[in-house]
Each structure stands twice: as C-alpha cells, then as structure tokens.
C-alpha positions in Angstrom: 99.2 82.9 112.1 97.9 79.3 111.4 96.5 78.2 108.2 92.6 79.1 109.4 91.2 82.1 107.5 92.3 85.6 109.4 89.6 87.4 112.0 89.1 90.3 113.3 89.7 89.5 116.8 93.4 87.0 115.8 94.3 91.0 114.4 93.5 92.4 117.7 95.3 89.5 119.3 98.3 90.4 117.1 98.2 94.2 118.4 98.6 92.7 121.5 101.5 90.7 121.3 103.2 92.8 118.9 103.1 91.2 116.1 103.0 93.0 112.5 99.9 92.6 110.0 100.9 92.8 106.8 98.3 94.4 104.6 98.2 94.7 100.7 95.5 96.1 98.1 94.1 93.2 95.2 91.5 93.8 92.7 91.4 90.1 91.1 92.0 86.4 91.6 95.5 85.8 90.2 97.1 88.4 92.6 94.6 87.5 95.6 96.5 83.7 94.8 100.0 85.2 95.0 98.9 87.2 97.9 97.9 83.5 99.5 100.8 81.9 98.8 103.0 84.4 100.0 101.1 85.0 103.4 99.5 88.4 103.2 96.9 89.1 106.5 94.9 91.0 105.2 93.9 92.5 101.6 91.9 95.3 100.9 89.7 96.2 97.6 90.7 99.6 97.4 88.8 102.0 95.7 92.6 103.2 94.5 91.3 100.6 91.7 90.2 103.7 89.3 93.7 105.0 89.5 95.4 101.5 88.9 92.9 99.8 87.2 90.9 102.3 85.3 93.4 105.1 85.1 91.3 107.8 86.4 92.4 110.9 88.0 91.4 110.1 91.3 89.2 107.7 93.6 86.1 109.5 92.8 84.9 108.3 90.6 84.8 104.6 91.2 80.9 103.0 91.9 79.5 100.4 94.3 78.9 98.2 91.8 82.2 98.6 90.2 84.0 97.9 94.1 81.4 94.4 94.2 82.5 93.7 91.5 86.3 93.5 92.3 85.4 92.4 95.8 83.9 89.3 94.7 86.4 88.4 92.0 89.4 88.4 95.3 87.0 86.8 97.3 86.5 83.7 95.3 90.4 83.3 95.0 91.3 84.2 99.0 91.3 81.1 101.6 92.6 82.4 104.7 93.6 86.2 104.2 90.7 88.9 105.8 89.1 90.6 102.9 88.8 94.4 103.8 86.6 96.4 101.0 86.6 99.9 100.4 83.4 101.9 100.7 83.6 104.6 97.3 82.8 108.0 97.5 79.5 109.1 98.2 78.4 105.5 99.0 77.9 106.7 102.9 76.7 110.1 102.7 73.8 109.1 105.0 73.7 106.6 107.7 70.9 104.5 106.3 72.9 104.7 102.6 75.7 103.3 104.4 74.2 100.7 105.6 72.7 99.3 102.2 76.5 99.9 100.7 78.2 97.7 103.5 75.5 95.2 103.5 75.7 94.9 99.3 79.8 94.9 99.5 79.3 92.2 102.2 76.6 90.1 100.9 77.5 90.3 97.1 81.6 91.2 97.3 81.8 88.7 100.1 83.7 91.3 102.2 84.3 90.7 106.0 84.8 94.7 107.1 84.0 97.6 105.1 86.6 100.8 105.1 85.4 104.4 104.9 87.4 107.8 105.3 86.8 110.8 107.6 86.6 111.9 111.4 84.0 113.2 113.2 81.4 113.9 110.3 81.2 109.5 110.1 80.3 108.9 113.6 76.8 108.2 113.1 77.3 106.6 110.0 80.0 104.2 111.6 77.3 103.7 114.5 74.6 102.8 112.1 77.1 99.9 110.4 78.3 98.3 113.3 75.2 98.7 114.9 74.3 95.4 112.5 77.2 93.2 113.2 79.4 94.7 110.4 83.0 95.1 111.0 84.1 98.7 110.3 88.0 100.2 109.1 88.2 103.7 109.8 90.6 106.2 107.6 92.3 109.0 108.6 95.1 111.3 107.4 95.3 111.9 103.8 91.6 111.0 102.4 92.1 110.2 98.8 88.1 110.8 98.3 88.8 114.5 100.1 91.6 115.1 98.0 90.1 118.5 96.6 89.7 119.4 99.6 92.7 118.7 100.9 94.2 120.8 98.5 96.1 117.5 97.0 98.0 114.6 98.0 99.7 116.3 100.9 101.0 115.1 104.5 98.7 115.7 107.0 98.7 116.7 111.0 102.1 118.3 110.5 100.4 121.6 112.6 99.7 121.2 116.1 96.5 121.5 115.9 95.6 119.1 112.7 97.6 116.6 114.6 95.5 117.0 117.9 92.3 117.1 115.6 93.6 113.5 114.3 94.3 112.5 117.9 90.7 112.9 118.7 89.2 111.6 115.7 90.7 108.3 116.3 89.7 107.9 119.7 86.0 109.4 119.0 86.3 106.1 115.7 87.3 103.7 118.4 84.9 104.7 120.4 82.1 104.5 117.8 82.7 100.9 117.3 85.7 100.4 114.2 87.8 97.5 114.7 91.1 98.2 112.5 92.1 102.1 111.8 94.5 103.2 108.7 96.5 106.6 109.1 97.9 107.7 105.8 100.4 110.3 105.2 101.1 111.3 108.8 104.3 112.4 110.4 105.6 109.5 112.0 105.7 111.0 115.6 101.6 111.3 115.4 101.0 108.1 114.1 103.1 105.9 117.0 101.1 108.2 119.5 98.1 107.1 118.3 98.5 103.3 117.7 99.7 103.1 121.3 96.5 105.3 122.4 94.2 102.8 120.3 92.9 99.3 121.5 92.3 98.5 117.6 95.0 97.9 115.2 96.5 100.9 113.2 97.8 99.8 109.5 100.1 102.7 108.2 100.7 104.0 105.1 103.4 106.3 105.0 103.0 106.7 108.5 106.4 105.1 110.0 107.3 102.0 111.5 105.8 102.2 115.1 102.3 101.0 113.6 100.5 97.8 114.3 100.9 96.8 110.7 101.7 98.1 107.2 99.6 98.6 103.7 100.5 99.4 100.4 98.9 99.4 96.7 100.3 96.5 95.4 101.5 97.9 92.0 103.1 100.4 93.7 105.4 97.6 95.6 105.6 95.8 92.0 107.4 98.9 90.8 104.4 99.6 88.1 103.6 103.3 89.4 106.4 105.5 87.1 105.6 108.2 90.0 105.4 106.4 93.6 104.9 108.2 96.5 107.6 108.6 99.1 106.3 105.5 101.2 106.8 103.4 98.7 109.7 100.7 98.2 109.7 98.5 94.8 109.9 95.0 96.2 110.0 93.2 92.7 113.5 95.3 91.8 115.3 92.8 95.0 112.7 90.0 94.7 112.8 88.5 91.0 109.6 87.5 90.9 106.1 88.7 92.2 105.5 85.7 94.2 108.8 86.2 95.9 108.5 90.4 96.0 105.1 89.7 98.1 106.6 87.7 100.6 109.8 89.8 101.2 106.9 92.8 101.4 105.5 90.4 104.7 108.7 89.5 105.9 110.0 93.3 106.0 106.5 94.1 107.6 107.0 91.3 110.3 110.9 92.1 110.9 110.0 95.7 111.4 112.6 96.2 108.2 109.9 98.1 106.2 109.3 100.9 106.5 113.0 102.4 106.9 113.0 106.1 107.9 113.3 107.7 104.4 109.9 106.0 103.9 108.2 108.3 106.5 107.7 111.9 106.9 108.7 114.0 110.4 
C-alpha cells in the first residue's frame, strides 16, 4: 500500500490480488500513532472498549457517545490507516435509528464505515445505511452484543446447519450493500468457504488463515488479557517493544505466518 490514506475500494483491490489486510482495534491517539508507524490497514473502534477500557462484563453496555468519543480521539492521530467504528448495542434497533448512529459516528467520530453484528434480522437496517453513501462492515459468528443469547463466548457454525445459516447470511449482507465482512469464532473450513464465495473482504478473528485479512484486540496481542482467547498470539513476548510487536503482528498477517493452526478451531 502507498503512503495515501487506505479506501474501501484499495481493500477490495487487495481481495483481489491476494493480498492480506491487517486489521487491529485502537481506542486513543498514542496507539492509533504506533499503529501508523507500524503499518496497520485498517483500525477499528471496537465497542470491546468496555471490556478493555472500562472493565465491564461485556460489550453491552458501552453508549454512542462513549464509541464518538473514542472514534474521534483515533481519528485525530490516524493519517493513512481506514478508521472502521463499531456500532454499540441497541444503537440500530430500527432502520431510521441506525441511520442517525452511523451518521453521528461518522460526522462527529470521523469514521469512514460503521460495523454492526447479525444476519438476516439487519438487512433493512444495512439497506437504510448504505442507502446514504455510508460504508457498512457486517459481523457474523460469535456476536459479542448476542452473547446471552449465544449462551457465551462459544464457536459458532460447528452444526451443519448453523454453518449453512452463516453461509447464507453472508451472501444475503453482500447482497444488501456491506463492503468488508468479519467472521468470528468460526471453524476454519466455514470461514475459507465463505471469503472465497464473497466479492468483499472477509477479516477473521479466530476464523483461520484462508481469510482476506486478520483482526485482533490490540491488548490482547500486547499480552495485557491474563485470559486470551485461543486465537490469540502475544506479539510483544517476541517483539520487545510495542512499536515492533505491531509490526511483526502486519508482517505475520501479510506472510500468511499468523494465524498458525492451533490458533483456529476445526
């Protein structure tokens, strides 16, 4: 990639000629520098900031304001790297609500895409947002904001017909209009099916190696989650320093290093 600021159609030109987008979470300037430096894609505001940040239970119960807020503290400190912000729970329970979050995270958290989890029950609301020009991530897989649900942080689409359910909902996203799809927690199998079945990039997250690109929580990569999740490799344990852990996180991304198998789930 060139020194010009990352869009959404150089990632779509990167699907195409295989080449890896490396992906990280930030919540403030000083990492969003790093990030920078070390050549990070794309970053996303997650809304995992009221685990990380806040120490909450759970994604739940982070607010709009609380994600601008985060959003626009990266985006003053990113130059070139696409800023991806996470839409919180609740925030697109209606089509028309949806709308007036992704508008507020773009025009006051100076977003360029919005991300949202769920299948078939967003369709509208993903219609309604890109209907006005807004880029839109989909999210499917684990959904940390469906987590009771869910029944926990568990893999998902390991049954036949959960998998075929996720097949379909990520065709019926694409065909709604997202640009860029993450598929978290799913067996590895599932998730190269579907990136080569998409036209839009899939970013993985504990969903093997055979996706378009890779994300991660970035504390989770520093080594500063006492309890990491299975997909998870500490990059600061090898790399010394955070500056250098973040860019041996891209370079294992681009090299197709990371992730190895024991990082994935069958």
């Amino acid at each position: 990639m060139s020194a010009k600021s990352v869009t959404v159609r150089q990632l779509q030109e990167m699907k195409s000629q295989q080449q890896k987008i490396s992906v990280l979470t930030s919540y403030d300037a000083s990492l969003t520098h790093l990030m920078e430096e070390a050549g990070v894609d794309v970053i996303l505001v997650g809304d995992s900031l009221g685990m990380v940040i806040q120490g909450q239970e759970s994604t739940l119960p982070v607010t709009l304001d609380e994600m601008i807020y985060h959003a626009r503290n990266v985006a003053r400190a990113r130059e070139r790297t696409l800023l991806i912000a996470d839409m919180p729970f609740m925030s697109y329970r209606t089509p028309d609500l949806a709308l007036e979050s992704a508008g507020r995270l773009m025009k006051e958290g100076g977003a360029h895409m919005v991300k949202l989890e769920g299948g078939a029950t967003q369709i509208e609301v993903i219609r309604q947002i890109t209907a006005q020009g807004i880029p839109v991530c989909g999210h499917l897989g684990l959904l940390p904001q469906s987590v009771h649900k869910l029944g926990g942080y568990r893999v998902q689409g390991r049954e036949a017909d959960r998998a075929e359910a996720i097949r379909q909902e990520a065709l019926a996203l694409q065909d709604a209009g997202i640009d860029m799809l993450v598929l978290e927690c799913v067996p590895s199998a599932l998730a190269s099916e579907i990136t080569l079945s998409l036209r839009i990039p899939v970013i993985g997250i504990g969903a093997g190696i055979n996706c378009d690109g890779q994300v991660l929580v970035v504390y989770d990569m520093l080594g500063m989650n006492p309890h990491p999740p299975r997909f998870v490799k500490d990059f600061l344990k090898t790399g010394g320093s955070i500056l250098q852990a973040l860019r041996d996180y891209v370079a294992a991304v681009k090299d197709g290093s990371f992730p190895a198998d024991e990082h994935g789930f069958s």
